[in-house]
C-alpha positions as CSV (number, residue, x, y, z in Angstrom):
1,X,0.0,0.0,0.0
2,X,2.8,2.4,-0.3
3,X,1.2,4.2,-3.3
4,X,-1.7,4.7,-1.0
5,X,-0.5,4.9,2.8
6,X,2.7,6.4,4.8
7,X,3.3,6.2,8.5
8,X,4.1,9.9,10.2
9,X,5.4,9.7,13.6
10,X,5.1,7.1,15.9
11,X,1.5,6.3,15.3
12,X,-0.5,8.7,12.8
13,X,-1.3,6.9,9.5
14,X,-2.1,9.2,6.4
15,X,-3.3,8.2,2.9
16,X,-2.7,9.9,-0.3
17,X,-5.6,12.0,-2.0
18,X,-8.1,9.2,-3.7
19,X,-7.3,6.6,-1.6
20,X,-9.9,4.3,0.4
21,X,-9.0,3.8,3.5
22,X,-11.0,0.7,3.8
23,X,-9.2,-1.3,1.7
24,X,-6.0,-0.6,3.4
25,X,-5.4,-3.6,6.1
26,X,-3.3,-3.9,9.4
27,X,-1.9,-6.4,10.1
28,X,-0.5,-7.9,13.5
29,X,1.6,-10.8,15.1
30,X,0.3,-12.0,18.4
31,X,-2.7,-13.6,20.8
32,X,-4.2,-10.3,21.3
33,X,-4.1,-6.6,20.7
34,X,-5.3,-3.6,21.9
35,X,-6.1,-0.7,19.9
36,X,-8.2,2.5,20.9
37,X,-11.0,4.0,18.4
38,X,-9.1,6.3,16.2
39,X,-9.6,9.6,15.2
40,X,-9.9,10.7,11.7
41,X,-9.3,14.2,10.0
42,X,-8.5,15.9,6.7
43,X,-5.5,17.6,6.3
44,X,-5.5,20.8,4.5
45,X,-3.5,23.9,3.8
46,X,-5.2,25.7,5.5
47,X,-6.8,23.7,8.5
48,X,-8.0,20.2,9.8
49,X,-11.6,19.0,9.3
50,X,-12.7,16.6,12.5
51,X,-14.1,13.6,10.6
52,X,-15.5,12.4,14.3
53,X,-14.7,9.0,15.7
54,X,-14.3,5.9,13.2
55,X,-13.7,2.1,13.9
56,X,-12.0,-0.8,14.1
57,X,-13.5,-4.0,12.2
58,X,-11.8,-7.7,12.1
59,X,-11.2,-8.6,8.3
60,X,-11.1,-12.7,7.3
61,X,-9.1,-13.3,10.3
62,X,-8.6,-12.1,14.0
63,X,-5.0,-10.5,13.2
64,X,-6.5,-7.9,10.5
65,X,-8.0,-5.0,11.0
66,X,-9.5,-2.3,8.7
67,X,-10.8,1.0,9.3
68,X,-15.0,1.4,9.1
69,X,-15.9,4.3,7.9
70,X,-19.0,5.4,6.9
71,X,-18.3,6.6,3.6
72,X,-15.2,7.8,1.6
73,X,-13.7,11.0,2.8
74,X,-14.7,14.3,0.2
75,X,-10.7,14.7,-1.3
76,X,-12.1,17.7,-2.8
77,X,-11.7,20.0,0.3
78,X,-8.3,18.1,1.6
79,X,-5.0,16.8,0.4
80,X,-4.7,14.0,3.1
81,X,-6.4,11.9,5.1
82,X,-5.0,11.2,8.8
83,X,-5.7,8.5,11.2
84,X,-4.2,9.0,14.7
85,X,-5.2,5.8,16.6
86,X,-4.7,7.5,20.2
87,X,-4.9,10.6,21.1
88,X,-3.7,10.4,25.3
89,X,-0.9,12.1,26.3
90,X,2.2,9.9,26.0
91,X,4.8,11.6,28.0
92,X,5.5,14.8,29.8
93,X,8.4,16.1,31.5
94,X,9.6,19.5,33.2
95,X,12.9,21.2,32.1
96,X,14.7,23.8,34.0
97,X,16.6,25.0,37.0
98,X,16.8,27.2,39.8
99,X,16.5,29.9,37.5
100,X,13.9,31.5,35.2
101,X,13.6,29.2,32.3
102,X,11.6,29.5,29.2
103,X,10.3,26.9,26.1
104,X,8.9,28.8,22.8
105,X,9.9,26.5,20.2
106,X,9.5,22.7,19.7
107,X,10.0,20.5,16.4
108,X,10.6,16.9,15.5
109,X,12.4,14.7,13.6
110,X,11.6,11.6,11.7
111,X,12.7,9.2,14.6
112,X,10.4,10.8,16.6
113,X,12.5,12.8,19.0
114,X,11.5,16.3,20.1
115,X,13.7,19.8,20.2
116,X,12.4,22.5,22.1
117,X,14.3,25.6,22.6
118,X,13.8,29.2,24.5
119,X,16.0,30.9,26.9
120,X,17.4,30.3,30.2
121,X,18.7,31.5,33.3
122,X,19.6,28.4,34.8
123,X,23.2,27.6,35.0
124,X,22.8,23.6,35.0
125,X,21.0,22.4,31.4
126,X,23.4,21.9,28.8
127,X,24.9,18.3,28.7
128,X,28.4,17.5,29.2
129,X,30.5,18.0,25.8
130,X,28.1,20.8,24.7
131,X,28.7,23.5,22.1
132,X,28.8,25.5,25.0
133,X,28.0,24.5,29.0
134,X,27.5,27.7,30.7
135,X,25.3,31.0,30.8
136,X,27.2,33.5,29.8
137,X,24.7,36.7,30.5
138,X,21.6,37.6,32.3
139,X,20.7,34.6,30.3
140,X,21.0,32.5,27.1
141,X,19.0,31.0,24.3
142,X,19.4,27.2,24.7
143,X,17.8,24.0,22.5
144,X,17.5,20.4,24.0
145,X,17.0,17.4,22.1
146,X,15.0,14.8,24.1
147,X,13.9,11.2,23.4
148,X,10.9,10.0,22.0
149,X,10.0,7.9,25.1
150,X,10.1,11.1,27.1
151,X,10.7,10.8,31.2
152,X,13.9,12.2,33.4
153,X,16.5,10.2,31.5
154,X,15.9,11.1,28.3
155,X,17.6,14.4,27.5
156,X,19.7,13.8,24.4
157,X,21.7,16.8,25.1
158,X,20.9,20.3,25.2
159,X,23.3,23.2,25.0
160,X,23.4,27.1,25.4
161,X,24.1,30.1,22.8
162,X,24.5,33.6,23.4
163,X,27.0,36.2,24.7
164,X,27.3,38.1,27.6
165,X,24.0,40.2,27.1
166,X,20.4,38.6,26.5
167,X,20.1,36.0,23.8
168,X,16.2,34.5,23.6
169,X,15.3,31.7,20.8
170,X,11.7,31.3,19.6
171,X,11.4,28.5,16.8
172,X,13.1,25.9,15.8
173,X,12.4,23.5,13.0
174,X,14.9,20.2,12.3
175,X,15.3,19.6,8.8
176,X,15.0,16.5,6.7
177,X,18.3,16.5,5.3
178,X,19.6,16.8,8.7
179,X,20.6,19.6,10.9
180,X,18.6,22.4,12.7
181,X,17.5,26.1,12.2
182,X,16.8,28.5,15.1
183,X,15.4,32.2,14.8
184,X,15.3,34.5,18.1
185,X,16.5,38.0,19.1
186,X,20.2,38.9,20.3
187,X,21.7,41.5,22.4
188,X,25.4,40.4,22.5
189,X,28.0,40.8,19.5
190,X,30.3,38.0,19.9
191,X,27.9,35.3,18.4
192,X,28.8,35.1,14.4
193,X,30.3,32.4,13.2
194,X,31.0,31.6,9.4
195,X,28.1,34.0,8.8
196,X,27.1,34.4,5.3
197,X,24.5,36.7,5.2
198,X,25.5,39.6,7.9
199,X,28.7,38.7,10.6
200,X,28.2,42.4,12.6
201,X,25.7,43.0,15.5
202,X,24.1,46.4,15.1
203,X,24.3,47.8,18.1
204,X,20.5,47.1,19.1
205,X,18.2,44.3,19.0
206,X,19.2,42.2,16.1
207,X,17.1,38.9,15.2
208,X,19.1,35.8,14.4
209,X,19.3,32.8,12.4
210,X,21.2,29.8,13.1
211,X,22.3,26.7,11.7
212,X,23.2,23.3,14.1
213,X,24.5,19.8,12.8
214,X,23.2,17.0,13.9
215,X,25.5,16.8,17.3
216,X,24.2,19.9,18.6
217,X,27.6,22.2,17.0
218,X,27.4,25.6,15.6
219,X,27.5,25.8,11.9
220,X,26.3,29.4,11.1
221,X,24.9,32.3,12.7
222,X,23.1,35.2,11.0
223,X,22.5,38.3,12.5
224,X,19.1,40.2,10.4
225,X,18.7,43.5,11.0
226,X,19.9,47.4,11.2
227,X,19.8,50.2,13.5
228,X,16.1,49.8,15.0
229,X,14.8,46.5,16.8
230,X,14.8,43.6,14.7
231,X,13.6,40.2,15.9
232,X,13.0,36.6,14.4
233,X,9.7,34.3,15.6
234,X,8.9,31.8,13.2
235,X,11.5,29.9,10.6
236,X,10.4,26.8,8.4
237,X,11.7,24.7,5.1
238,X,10.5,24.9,1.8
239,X,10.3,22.0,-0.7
240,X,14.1,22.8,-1.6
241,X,15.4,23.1,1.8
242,X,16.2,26.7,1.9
243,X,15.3,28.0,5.1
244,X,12.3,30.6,5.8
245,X,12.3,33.3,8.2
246,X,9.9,35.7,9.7
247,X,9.3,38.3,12.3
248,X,9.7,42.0,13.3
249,X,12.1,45.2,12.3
250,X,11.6,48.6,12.9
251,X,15.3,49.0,10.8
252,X,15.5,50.9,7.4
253,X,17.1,49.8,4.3
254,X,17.8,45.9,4.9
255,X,16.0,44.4,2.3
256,X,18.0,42.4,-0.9
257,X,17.9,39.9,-3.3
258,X,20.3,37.6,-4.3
259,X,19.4,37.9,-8.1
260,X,16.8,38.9,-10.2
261,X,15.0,35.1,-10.0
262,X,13.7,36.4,-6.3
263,X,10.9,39.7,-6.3
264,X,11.1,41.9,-3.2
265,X,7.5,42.4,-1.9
266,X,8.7,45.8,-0.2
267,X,11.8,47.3,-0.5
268,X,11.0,50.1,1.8
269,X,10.5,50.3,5.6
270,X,7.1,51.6,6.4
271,X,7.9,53.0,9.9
272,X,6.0,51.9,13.0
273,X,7.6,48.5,13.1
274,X,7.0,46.5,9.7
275,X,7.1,42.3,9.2
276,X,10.0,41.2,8.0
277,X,10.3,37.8,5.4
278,X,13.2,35.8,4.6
279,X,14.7,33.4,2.5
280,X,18.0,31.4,2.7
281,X,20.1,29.0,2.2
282,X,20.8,25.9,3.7
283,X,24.8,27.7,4.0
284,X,22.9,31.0,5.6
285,X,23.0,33.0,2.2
286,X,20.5,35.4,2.1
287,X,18.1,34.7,-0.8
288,X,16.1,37.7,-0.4
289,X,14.8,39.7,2.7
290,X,11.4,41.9,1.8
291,X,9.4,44.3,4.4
292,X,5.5,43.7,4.6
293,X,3.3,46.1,6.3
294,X,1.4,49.6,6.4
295,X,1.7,52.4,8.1
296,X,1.1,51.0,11.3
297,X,2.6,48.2,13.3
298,X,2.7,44.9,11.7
299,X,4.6,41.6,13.0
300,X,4.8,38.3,11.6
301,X,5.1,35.4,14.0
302,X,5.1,32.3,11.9
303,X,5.8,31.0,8.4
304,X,5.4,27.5,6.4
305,X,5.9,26.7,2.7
306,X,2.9,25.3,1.1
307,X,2.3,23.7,-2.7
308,X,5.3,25.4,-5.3
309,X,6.7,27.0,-2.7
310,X,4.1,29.2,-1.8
311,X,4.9,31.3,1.5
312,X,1.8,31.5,4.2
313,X,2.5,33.2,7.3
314,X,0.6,34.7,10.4
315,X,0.7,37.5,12.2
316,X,-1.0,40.4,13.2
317,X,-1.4,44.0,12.1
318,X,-2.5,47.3,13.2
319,X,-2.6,49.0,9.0
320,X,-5.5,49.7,7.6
């Protein structure tokens, strides 16, 4: 059924558009099993329609099951189906110190292991050998990779970055091809590192984008942004794995293109605080950087790619 059916996660299963669901089987190895009544929903763009509660029925022997659904699913309003089997909480755990610590971020990867990332205070939650063990100001942007199983033990590692003023990280998102991409806000100027886009910190508030490897090590750090307050919420990957970015600047004349294949939206800051777009590179080159607002404020907290690359983000705005 792989023309018809792949597994996301540790449970969810989601079919292609057209497929029936009821003629995909599972089967299992064993006396008995267990299975709670699934939940079902379309998948679209834009949102998730709730097809309610569907069921389990035994197929010519005990050890196959099928889904029982009442009809076939309308494709025309969705791209996929999704079948998430149990929907109870699975693990939970606290992270932290004696100090203020905060999560904004979280993303997966395909083994099922979560990143989370934020900033600390703390001085005892990066993990022995890691890019860097100890605050350094007021406190740090930090990311943690934890097991899929969850529980006290299961902290991967988890590391600090910053300098010696305030450094905060708000997304995160690890990419298929390996590696990880963090957006946040920076005080401190020591932080760039093979930088291809901009190495200098501008004196203010400067957003951030950052590359890790898999082991948790510095690759590249960005800084995005001018003289006025510049900060980064949301980051994502498109189709190519070129890295989007998106949040806040009240700093004039930073947008660019690399070439004349990528349009600039705006090219001009419309004062009051304006959203700021990115694209770039897996290597941190900056693909283009575009302003989007009105005469009012307007901020942009997250971004996703969607069919050819498409850009969707959210945010909100006070422009007419």
């Amino acid at each position: 059924v792989a023309d018809q059916l792949r597994l996301q996660g540790q449970d969810d299963a989601v079919f292609k558009t057209g497929a029936d669901p009821r003629s995909v089987e599972f089967h299992f190895y064993g006396d008995t099993i267990t299975e709670n009544i699934p939940k079902v929903y379309l998948k679209t763009l834009e949102s998730h329609i709730d097809l309610g509660t569907v069921g389990w029925k035994t197929a010519e022997d005990a050890h196959t099951l099928k889904l029982q659904l009442p009809s076939p699913p309308n494709w025309k309003q969705a791209e996929w189906l999704v079948v998430d089997p149990d929907l109870k909480l699975r693990w939970a755990t606290y992270f932290g110190g004696s100090g203020s610590d905060y999560v904004y971020g979280a993303s997966s990867d395909g083994n099922g292991n979560a990143y989370f990332c934020g900033s600390a205070s703390s001085s005892s939650l990066a993990t022995s050998g890691a890019f860097k063990t100890a605050v350094a100001g007021s406190d740090d942007a930090f990311f943690t990779k934890v097991a899929r199983m969850g529980g006290s033990t299961s902290k991967l590692y988890a590391t600090y970055f910053g300098g010696t003023l305030q450094d905060v990280a708000y997304d995160i998102k690890y990419l298929k091809t390996g590696g990880l991409v963090v957006t946040g806000y920076t005080y401190s100027k020591w932080l760039s590192k093979k930088a291809n886009h901009d190495s200098s910190y501008s004196d203010k508030q400067d957003a951030f984008l950052a590359f890790f490897n898999d082991t948790g090590y510095l690759e590249w750090f960005n800084y995005i942004g001018g003289k006025g307050n510049d900060v980064g919420y949301g980051v994502s990957i498109d189709s190519s794995g070129n890295l989007l970015f998106v949040g806040y600047t009240e700093s004039s004349y930073i947008s660019k293109r690399q070439s004349t294949s990528y349009v600039i939206h705006d090219s001009s800051y419309n004062n009051n605080g304006d959203v700021l777009i990115g694209k770039f590179s897996k290597t941190g080159q900056c693909l283009f950087l575009t302003y989007y607002g009105g005469s009012s404020s307007d901020v942009g907290y997250s971004i996703c790619s969607g069919v050819k690359d498409t850009i969707y983000l959210v945010g909100n705005t006070t422009s007419d």
